[in-house]
C-alpha positions in Angstrom: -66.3 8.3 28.8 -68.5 7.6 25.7 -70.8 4.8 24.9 -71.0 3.0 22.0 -74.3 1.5 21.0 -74.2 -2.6 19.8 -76.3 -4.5 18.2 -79.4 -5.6 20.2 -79.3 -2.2 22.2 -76.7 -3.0 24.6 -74.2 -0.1 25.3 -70.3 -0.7 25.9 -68.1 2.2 27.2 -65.2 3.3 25.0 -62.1 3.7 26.6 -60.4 7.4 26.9 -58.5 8.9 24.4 -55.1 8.6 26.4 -55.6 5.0 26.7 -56.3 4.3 23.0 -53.7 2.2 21.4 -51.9 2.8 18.0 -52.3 1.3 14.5 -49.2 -0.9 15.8 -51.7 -1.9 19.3 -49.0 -0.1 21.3 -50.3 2.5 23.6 -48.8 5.9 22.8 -47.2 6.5 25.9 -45.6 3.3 25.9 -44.2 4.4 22.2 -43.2 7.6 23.4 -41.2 6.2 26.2 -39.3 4.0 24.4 -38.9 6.6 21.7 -37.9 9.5 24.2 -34.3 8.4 24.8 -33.4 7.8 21.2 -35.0 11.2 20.2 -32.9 12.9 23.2 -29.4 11.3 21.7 -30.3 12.6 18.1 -30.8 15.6 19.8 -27.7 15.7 21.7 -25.8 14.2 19.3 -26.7 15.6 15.6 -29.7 18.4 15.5 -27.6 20.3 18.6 -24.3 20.1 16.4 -25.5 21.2 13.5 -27.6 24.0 15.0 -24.1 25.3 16.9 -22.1 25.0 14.2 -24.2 26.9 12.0 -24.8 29.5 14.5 -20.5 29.6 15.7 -20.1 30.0 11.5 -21.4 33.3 12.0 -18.8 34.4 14.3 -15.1 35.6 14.5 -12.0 34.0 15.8 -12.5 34.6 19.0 -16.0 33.3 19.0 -17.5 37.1 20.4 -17.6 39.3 17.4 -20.4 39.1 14.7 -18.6 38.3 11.6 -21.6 37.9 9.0 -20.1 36.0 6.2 -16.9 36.4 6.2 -16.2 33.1 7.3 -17.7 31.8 4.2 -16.0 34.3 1.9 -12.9 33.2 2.8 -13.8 30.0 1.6 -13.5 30.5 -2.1 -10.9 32.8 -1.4 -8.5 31.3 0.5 -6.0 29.3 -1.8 -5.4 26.5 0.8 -9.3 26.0 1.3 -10.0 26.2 -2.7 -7.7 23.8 -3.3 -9.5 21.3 -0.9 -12.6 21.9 -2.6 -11.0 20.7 -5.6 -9.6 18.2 -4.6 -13.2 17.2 -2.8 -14.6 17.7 -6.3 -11.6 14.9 -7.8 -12.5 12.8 -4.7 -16.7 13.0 -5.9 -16.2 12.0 -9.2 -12.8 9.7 -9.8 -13.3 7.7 -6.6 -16.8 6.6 -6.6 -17.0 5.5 -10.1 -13.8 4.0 -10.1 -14.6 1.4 -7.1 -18.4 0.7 -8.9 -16.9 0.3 -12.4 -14.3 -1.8 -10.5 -17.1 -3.7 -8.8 -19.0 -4.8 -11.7 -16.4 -6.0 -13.4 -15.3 -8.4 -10.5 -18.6 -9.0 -10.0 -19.8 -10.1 -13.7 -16.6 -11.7 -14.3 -16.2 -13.8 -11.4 -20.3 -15.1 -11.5 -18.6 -18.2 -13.9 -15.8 -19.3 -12.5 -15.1 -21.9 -9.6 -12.8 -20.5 -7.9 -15.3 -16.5 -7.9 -16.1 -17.0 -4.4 -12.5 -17.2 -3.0 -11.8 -14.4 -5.6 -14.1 -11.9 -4.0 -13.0 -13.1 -0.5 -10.1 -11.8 -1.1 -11.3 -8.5 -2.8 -13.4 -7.9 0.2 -10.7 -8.3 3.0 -9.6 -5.0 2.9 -13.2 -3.8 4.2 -12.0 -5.6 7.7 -9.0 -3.1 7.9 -9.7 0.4 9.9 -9.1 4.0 7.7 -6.2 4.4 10.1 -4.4 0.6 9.8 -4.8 1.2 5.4 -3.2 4.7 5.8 -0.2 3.5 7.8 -0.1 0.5 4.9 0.0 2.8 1.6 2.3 5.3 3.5 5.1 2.2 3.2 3.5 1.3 0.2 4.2 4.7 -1.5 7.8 5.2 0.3 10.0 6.8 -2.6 13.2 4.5 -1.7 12.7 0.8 -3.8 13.9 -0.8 -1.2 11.3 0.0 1.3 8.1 1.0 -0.8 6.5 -2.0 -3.0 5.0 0.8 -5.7 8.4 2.2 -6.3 10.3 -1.8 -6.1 7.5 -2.8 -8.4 7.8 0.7 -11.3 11.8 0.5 -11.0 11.8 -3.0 -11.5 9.7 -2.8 -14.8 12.1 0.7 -15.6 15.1 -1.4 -15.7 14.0 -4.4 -17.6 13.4 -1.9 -20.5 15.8 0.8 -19.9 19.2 0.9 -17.8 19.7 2.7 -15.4 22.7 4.6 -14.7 25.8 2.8 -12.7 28.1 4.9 -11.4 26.2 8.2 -9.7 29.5 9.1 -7.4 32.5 8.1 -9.9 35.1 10.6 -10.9 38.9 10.7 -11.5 41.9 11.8 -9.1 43.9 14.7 -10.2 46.7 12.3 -11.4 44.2 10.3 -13.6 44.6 11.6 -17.7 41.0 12.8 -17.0 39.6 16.7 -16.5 35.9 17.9 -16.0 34.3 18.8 -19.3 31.6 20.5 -17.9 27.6 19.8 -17.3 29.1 16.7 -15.2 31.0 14.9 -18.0 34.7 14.1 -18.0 37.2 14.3 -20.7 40.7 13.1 -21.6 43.5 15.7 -21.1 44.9 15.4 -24.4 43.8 13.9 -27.9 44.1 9.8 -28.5 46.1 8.4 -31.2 45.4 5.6 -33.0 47.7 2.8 -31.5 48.0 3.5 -28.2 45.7 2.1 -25.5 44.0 4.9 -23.8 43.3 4.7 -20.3 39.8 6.2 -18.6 40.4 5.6 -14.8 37.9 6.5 -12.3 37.1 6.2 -8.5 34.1 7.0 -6.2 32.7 3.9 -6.4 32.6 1.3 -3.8 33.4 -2.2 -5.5 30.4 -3.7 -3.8 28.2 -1.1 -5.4 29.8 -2.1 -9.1 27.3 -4.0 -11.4 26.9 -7.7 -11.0 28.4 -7.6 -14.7 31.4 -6.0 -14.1 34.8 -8.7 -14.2 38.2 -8.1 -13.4 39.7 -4.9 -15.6 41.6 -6.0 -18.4 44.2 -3.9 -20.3 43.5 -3.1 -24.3 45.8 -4.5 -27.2 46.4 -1.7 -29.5 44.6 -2.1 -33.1 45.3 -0.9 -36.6 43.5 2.1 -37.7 41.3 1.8 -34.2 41.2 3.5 -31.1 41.2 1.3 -28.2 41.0 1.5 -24.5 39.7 0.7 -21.0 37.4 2.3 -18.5 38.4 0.3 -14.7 37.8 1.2 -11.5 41.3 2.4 -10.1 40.8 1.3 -6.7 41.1 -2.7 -6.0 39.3 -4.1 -3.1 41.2 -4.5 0.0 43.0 -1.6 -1.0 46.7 -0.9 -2.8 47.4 -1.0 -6.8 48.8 1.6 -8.2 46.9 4.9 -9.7 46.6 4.7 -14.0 47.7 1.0 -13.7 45.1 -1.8 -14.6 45.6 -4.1 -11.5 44.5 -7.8 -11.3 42.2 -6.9 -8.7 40.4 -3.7 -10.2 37.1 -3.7 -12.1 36.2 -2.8 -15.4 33.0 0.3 -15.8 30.9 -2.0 -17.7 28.6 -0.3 -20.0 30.1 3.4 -19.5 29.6 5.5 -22.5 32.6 6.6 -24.9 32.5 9.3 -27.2 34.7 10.8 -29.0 34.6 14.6 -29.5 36.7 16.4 -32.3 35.0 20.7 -32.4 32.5 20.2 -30.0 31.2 17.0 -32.4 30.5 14.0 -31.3 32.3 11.9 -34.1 32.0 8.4 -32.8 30.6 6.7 -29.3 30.7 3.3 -27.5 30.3 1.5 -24.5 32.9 -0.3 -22.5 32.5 -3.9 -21.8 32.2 -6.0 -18.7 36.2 -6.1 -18.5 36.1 -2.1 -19.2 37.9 -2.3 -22.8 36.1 -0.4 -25.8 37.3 0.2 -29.3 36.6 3.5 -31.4 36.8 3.7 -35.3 39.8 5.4 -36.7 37.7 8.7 -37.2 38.3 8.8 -33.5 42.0 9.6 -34.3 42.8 13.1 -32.9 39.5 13.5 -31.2 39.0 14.2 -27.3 37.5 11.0 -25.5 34.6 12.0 -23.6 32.8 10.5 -20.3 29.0 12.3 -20.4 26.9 13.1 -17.7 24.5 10.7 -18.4 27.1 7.7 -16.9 27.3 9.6 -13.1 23.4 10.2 -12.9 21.6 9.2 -10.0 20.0 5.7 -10.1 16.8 5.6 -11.3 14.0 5.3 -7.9 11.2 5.5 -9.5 8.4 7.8 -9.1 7.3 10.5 -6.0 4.2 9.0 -5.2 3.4 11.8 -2.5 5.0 14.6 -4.4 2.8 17.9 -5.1 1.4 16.2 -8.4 0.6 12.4 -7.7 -0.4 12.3 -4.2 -4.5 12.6 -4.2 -4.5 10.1 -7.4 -2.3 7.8 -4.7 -4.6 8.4 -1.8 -7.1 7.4 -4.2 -5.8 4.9 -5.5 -5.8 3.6 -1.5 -9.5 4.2 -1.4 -10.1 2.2 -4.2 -8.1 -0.8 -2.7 -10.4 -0.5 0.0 -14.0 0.3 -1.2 -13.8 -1.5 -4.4 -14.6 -5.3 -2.5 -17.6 -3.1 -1.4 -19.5 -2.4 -4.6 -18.5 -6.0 -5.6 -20.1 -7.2 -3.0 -23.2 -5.1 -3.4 -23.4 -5.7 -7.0 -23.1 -9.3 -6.9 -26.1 -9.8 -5.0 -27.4 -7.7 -7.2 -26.9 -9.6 -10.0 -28.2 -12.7 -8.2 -31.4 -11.6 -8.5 -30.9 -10.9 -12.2 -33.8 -13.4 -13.9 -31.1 -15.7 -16.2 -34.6 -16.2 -18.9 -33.9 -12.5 -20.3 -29.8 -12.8 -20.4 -30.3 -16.4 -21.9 -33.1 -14.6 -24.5 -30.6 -12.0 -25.4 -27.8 -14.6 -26.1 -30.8 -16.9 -28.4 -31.8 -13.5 -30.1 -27.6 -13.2 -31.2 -26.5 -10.8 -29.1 -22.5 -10.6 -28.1 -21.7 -11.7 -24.4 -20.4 -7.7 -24.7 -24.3 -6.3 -25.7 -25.6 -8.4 -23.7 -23.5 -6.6 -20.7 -24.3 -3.2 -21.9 -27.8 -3.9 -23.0 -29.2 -5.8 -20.4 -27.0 -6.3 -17.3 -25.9 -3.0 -17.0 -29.8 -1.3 -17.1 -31.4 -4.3 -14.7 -28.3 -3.5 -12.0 -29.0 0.8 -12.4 -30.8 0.4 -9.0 -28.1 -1.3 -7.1 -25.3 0.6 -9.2 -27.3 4.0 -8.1 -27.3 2.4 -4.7 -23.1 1.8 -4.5 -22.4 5.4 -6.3 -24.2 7.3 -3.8 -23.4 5.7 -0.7 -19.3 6.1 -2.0 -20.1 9.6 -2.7 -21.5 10.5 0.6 -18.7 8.4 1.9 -15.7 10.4 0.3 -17.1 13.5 1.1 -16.2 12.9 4.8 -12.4 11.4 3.7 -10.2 12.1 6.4 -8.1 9.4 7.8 -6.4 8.5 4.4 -5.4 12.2 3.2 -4.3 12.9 6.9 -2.3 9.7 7.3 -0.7 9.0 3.8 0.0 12.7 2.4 3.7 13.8 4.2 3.7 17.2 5.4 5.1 18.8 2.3 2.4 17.6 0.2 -1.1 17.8 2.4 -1.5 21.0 1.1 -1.6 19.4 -2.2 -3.9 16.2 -1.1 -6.1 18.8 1.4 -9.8 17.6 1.4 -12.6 19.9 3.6 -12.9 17.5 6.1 -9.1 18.2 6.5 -9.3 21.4 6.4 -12.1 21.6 8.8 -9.8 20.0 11.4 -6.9 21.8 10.8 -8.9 25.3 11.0 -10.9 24.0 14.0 -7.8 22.4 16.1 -4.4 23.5 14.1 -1.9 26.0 15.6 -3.7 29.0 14.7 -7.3 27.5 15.2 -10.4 29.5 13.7 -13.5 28.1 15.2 -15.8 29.9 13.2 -14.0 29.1 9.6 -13.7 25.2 11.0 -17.9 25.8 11.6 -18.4 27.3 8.1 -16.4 24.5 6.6 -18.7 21.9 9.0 -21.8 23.7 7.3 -20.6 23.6 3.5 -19.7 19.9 3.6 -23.3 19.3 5.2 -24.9 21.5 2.4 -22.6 19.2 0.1 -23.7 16.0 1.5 -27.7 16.6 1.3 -27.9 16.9 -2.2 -27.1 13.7 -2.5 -28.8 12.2 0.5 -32.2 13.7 -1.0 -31.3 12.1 -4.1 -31.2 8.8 -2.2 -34.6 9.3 -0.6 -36.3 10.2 -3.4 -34.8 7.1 -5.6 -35.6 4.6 -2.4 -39.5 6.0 -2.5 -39.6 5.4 -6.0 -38.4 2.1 -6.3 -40.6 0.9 -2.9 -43.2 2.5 -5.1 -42.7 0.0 -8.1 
């Protein structure tokens, strides 16, 4: 023990250096007892990890041969793998910027309006719902029948209000019926139409509850001067009976089938049959073969394969977005709280656009928080998991692979490869500190300013 000398000559006795205190006026073993359990779990729970992963990356299969780098090499040479590092590269960029760019539009537009606050309550509600619950939601959303998926209801929807689509997939004549197959799907007449003489383009294959809400009772043409004329029914009634190449009361015209007539492989003249099935050709149809094309027994249109091989990771996205993008609103819009109103109102006075003043002074007084939002999504998407796993089918998760993916399909699949799933652990952690430097280093700058 020491003495210190005080004024007046008096000693006092210093305590020992194990009972100092800190700068905070805790004693030191007191910090490093309350410390000591939290430094144990970090322990336990990251540095450990980490240090076994990177040291099982160097191993084989099997976990007892030395494998070096090979483990890494098959990396960037496996296809499967390369094409989740793409895809992680597509995740990086497109998703990020999308749900910030997303944000500060929300955010900027919805700082007038009354009804902003409601607005961005309902942006952020997706944030309440788990990885998991959103994957099971965009998996219906993205079913490819219309009837079940909303994206597909919603695209055919807007598909048929500028196109039609084609009504009678399954139709086709019976052997009695004065039609043939003309090839490539198309039906043709049996012999040549005369001017004069109704001619008849019976069909069947399709169910009278399936015909187009259009469609009205079948109705036999009159014959006209110098035309040819016709009609295009249904040859089978409901309920059954009628008789085959017969118009029956009960039978329903093919409303809007296409007519042509064909005279050398030429397509000299074409039309469409009304709701009552009847059509009329000029006379230059005289002689000429009538012709059903393909185009009337296509398929229905159902819209577009969401999950297919070529849409799926800009849908999975597109899911992501959905979620994250009440985030960065959020985020930004306390951010531009804090914006002082004296420079935006300056900028307006000085005659500056409501547009420059966006990109002039907004935009550069929210870089901080924007910087903030980016990173944190990037660092976020680099881990994606639960969406690709959930959403992609199984014919297409090749296609919409990610690392983190990958790393539990190698790690835990059928044919696991501990070491492969370790490398894979190691390159997304290699991936992630980049960025998380970046961070630092921005957040000692700005505590800096």
């Amino acid at each position: 023990m020491t003495t210190v000398a005080k004024a007046g000559g008096a000693a006092e006795p210093t305590p020992p250096a194990d009972r100092r205190k800190s700068v905070t006026g805790t004693r030191k073993t007191v910090a490093v007892a309350f410390l000591l359990p939290a430094l144990v779990l970090l322990g336990a729970l990251v540095v450990y990890p980490i240090g076994y992963s990177l040291y099982r990356s160097f191993f084989d299969q099997a976990g007892t041969g030395f494998a070096g780098l090979d483990n890494y090499q098959e990396i960037f040479t496996d296809d499967t793998i390369l094409t989740a590092v793409k895809n992680n590269a597509i995740w990086v960029v497109v998703a990020p910027t999308v749900s910030t760019v997303l944000g500060l539009i929300f955010a900027v537009l919805t700082e007038r309006v009354r009804w902003g606050t409601a607005f961005k309550l309902i942006v952020f509600m997706p944030m309440a719902i788990s990885m998991l619950a959103a994957g099971i939601i965009f998996r219906l959303v993205y079913e490819q029948d219309p009837d079940r998926g909303v994206a597909n209801a919603v695209w055919v929807g807007v598909h048929d209000t500028f196109a039609e689509s084609a009504g009678y997939p399954n139709a086709r004549p019976l052997p009695v019926h004065p039609l043939k197959p003309g090839g490539g799907g198309s039906f043709v007449t049996k012999a040549p139409v005369t001017a004069g003489q109704p001619a008849l383009l019976p069909l069947v294959g399709v169910a009278p509850a399936n015909m187009p809400d259009g469609a009205k009772p079948a109705k036999a043409a009159e014959p006209e001067d110098g035309k040819i004329t016709g009609t295009a029914w249904l040859d089978f009634p409901r309920g059954g009976g009628g008789k085959p190449n017969v118009v029956d009361a009960k039978e329903l015209g093919l409303d809007g089938l296409t007519v042509e007539a064909v005279k050398g492989g030429k397509v000299v003249a074409s039309t469409r049959a009304g709701p009552d099935g009847t059509f009329s050709l000029p006379e230059s149809a005289a002689g000429a073969e009538l012709r059903l094309p393909a185009s009337n027994f296509a398929g229905q249109y159902n819209g577009v394969n969401w999950l297919g091989p070529t849409l799926v990771t800009p849908a999975i996205i597109g899911s992501y977005v959905w979620m994250w993008a009440g985030f960065a609103m959020v985020l930004i819009a306390a951010g531009l709280a804090s914006v002082p109103r004296e420079l935006l109102e300056a900028a307006r006075v000085d005659g500056a656009t409501e547009w420059q003043v966006f990109r002039r002074v907004t935009v550069p007084l929210l870089a901080p928080v924007l910087a903030v939002v980016l990173v944190t999504l990037m660092i976020n998407v680099l881990k994606i998991f639960d969406l690709v796993f959930i959403i992609a089918p199984g014919s297409a998760q090749d296609d919409a692979n990610v690392l983190a993916l990958q790393l539990y399909r190698s790690s835990f699949g059928t044919d696991s490869h501990l070491g492969l799933g370790s490398a894979i652990a190691v390159l997304l952690l290699l991936l992630v500190i980049p960025v998380m430097l970046f961070n630092i280093r921005r957040m000692r700058r700005e505590s800096r300013r």
